[in-house]
C-alpha positions in Angstrom: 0.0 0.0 0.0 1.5 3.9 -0.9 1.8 6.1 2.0 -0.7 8.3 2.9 1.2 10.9 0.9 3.8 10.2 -1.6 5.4 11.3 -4.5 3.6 10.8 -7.5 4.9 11.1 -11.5 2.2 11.8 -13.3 2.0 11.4 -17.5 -0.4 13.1 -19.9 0.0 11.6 -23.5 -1.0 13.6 -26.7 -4.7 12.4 -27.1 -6.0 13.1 -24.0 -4.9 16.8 -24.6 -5.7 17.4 -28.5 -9.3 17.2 -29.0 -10.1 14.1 -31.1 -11.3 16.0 -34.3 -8.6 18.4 -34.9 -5.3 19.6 -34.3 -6.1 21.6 -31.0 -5.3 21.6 -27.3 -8.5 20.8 -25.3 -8.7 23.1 -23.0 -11.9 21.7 -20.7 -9.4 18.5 -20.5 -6.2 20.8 -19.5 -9.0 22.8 -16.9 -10.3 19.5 -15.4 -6.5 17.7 -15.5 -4.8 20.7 -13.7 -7.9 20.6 -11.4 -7.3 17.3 -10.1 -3.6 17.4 -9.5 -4.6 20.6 -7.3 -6.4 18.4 -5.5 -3.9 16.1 -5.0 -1.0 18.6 -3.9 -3.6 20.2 -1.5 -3.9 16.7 -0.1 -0.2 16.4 0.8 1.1 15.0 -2.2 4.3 15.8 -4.5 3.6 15.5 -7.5 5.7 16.2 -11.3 4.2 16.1 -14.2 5.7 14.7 -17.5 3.6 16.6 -19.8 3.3 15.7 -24.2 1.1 18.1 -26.2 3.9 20.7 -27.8 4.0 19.3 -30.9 -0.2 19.5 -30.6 0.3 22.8 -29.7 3.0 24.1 -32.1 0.5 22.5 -35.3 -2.5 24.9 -35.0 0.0 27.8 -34.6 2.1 26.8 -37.7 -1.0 26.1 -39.8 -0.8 22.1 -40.0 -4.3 20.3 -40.0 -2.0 16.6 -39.9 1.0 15.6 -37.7 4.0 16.4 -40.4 6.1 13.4 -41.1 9.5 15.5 -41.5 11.5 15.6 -38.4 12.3 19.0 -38.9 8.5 20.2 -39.2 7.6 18.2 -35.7 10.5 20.0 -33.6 9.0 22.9 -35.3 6.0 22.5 -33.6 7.4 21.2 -30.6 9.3 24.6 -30.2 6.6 26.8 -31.3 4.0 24.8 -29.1 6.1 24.3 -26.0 5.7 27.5 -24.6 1.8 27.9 -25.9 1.4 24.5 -23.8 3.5 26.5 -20.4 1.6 29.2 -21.1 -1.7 27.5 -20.8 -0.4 26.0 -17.5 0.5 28.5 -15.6 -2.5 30.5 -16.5 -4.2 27.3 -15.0 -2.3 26.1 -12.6 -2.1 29.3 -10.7 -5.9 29.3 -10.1 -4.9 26.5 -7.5 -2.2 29.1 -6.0 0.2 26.7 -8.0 3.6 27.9 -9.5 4.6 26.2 -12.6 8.6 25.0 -13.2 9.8 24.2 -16.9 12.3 21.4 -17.5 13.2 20.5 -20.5 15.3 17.1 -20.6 16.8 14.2 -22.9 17.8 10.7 -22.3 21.6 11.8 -22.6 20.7 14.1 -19.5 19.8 10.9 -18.1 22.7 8.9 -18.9 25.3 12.0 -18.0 26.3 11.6 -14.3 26.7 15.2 -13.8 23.5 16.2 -15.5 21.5 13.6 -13.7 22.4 15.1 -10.3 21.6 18.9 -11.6 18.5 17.4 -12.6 17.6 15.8 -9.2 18.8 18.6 -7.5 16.4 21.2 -9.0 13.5 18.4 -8.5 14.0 18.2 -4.8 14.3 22.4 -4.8 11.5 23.2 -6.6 9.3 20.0 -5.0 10.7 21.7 -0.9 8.4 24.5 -1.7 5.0 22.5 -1.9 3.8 25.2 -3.6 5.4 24.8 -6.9 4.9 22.2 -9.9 7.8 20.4 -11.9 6.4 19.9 -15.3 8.7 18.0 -17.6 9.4 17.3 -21.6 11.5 16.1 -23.6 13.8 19.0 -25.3 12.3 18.1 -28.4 14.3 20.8 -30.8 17.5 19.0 -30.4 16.4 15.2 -29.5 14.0 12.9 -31.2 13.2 9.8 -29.4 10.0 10.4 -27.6 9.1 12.3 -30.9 9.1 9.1 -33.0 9.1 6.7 -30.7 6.9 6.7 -27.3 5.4 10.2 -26.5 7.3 10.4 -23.5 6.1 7.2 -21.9 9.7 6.4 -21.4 10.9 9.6 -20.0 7.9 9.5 -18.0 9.6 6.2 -16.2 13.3 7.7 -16.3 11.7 10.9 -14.3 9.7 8.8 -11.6 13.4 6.8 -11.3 15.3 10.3 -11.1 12.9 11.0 -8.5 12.6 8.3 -6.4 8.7 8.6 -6.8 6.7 6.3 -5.3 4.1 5.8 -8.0 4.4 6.4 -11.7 0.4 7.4 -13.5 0.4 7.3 -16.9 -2.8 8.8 -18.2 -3.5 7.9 -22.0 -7.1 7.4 -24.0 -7.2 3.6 -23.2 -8.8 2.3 -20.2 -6.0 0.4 -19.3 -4.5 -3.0 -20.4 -7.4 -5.1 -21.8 -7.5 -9.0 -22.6 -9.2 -8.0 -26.2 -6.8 -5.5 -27.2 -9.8 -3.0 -27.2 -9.1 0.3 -25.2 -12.3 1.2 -25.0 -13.1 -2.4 -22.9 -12.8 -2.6 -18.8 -9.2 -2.8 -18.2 -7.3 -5.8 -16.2 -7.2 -4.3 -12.7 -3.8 -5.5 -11.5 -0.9 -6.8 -13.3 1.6 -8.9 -11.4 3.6 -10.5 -14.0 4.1 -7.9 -16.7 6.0 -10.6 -19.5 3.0 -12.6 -19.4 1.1 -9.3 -20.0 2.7 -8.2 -22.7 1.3 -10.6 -25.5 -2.1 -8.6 -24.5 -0.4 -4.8 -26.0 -1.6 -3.0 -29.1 1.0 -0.9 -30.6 -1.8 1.2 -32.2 -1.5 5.1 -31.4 -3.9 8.1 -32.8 -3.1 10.6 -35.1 -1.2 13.0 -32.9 0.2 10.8 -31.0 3.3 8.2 -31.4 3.7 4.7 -29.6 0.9 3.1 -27.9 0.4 -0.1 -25.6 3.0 -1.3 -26.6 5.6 1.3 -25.4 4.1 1.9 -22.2 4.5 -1.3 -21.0 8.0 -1.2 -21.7 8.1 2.0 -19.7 6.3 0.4 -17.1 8.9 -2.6 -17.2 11.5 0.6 -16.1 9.6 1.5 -13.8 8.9 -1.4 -12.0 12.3 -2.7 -12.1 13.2 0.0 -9.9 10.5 -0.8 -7.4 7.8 1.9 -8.5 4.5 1.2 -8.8 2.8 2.0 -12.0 -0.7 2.4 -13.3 -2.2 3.4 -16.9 -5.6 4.8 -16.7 -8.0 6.6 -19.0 -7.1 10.1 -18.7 -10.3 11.3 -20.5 -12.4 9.8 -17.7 -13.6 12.4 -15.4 -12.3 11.9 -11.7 -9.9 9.1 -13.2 -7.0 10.6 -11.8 -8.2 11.6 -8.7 -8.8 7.8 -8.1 -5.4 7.1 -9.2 -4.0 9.7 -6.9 -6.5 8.5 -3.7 -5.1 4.8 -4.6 -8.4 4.3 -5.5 -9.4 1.1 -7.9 -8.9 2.7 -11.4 -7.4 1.8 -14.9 -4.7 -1.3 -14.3 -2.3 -1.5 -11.8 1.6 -3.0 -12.2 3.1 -4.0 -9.1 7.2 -4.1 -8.9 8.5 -7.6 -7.7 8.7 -7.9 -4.2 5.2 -6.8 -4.0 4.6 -9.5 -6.8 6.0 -11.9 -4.6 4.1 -10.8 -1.1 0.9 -11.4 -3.2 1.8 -14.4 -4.5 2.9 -15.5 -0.9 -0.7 -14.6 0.1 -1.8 -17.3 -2.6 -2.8 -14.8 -5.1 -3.3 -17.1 -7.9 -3.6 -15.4 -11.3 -1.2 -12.5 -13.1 -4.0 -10.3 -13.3 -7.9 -9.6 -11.7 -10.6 -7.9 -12.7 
């Protein structure tokens, strides 16, 4: 069971923050999103959020109606749409007396001793105040792999590692991990053997987004290998991630191994319940 408080990473993907019939942030989702990690920061809570949506963003401003294909036409968007998407934060955020913090990272920040430790340093500054929320993306204009690859489901994982979180919520516009492959079915409620839960993933993703299933299990793999526990849930679900944040039953749970192995001692007989 979490602590009554903890320190949560929490992950917004691309479609729950683009409406789903053009190339525009949706700002009822942003307004309801932001309210709910409020909520959890009034409760006691640390939270960071790992935050997709520049490239989203950027689109509209630059005038494209379709994700571009050219690499140099997403970072385009990514730079012009970053700060839209800070923008839109802050102007939300502080209705919940909230400050906003920008970082901007890569995976060679991660793998750079020195960097790694400036990092986690300005986490644990800016997380001392209570008052103040980390939101995170990858520095899109000069790196490329959550662009292509995983919508920042991976740094999502690298982040809640960085930070020694003690629960990792990635919210995307699947209910979870389903037996039919369906996102729109109920989800698996817990997960305790993640290989044997793999063969269930979709690598499907929508149109402004990248990755899918797929790639957020593999994050969730990094995650729990680290001892963090992990849930995906339907971030288009009102009051979804409240639940997540209360520990509440929502979306499907992935417990690391040595709580895998307290279950199982407690004759816990199948990798996953519904």
């Amino acid at each position: 069971m979490e602590p009554a408080t903890s320190r949560i990473v929490v992950k917004f993907g691309t479609g729950i923050l683009t409406r789903l019939e053009g190339n525009t942030l949706d700002i009822p989702q942003f307004r309801r999103l932001t309210g709910e990690i409020g909520e959890a920061i009034r409760a006691g809570h640390q939270c960071i959020l790992v935050s997709s949506g520049a490239v989203g963003a950027g689109m509209m401003v630059l005038g494209y109606q379709q994700r571009p294909t050219e690499l140099p036409a997403i970072q385009a968007c990514a730079a012009v749409g970053q700060t839209r998407l800070m923008r839109l934060y802050q102007s939300l955020f502080a209705r919940h007396r909230l400050h906003v913090a920008q970082l901007l990272l890569t995976h060679q920040d991660m793998d750079s001793r020195t960097r790694r430790a400036n990092a986690r340093n300005t986490l644990e500054t800016l997380l001392s105040r209570g008052d103040t929320l980390p939101i995170i993306n990858e520095n899109d204009s000069v790196a490329v792999e959550e662009l292509k690859f995983s919508d920042n489901d991976q740094l999502s994982a690298d982040v809640a590692i960085l930070a020694q979180a003690d629960q990792l919520i990635i919210c995307t516009s699947a209910n979870g991990l389903t037996r039919s492959g369906d996102p729109n079915d109920d989800p698996i409620a817990e997960v305790t053997d993640l290989e044997a839960a793999r063969a269930l993933a979709q690598a499907s993703h929508g149109p402004l987004s990248v990755g899918g299933m797929t790639t957020k299990l593999t994050a969730v793999g990094t995650a729990l290998a680290q001892g963090i526990t992990t849930r995906i849930i339907n971030g288009r679900d009102a009051g979804s991630l409240s639940k997540a944040l209360r520990n509440d039953p929502v979306g499907t749970k992935f417990y690391p191994a040595e709580t895998t192995s307290a279950m199982q001692t407690a004759s816990q007989p199948s990798f996953y319940d519904n």
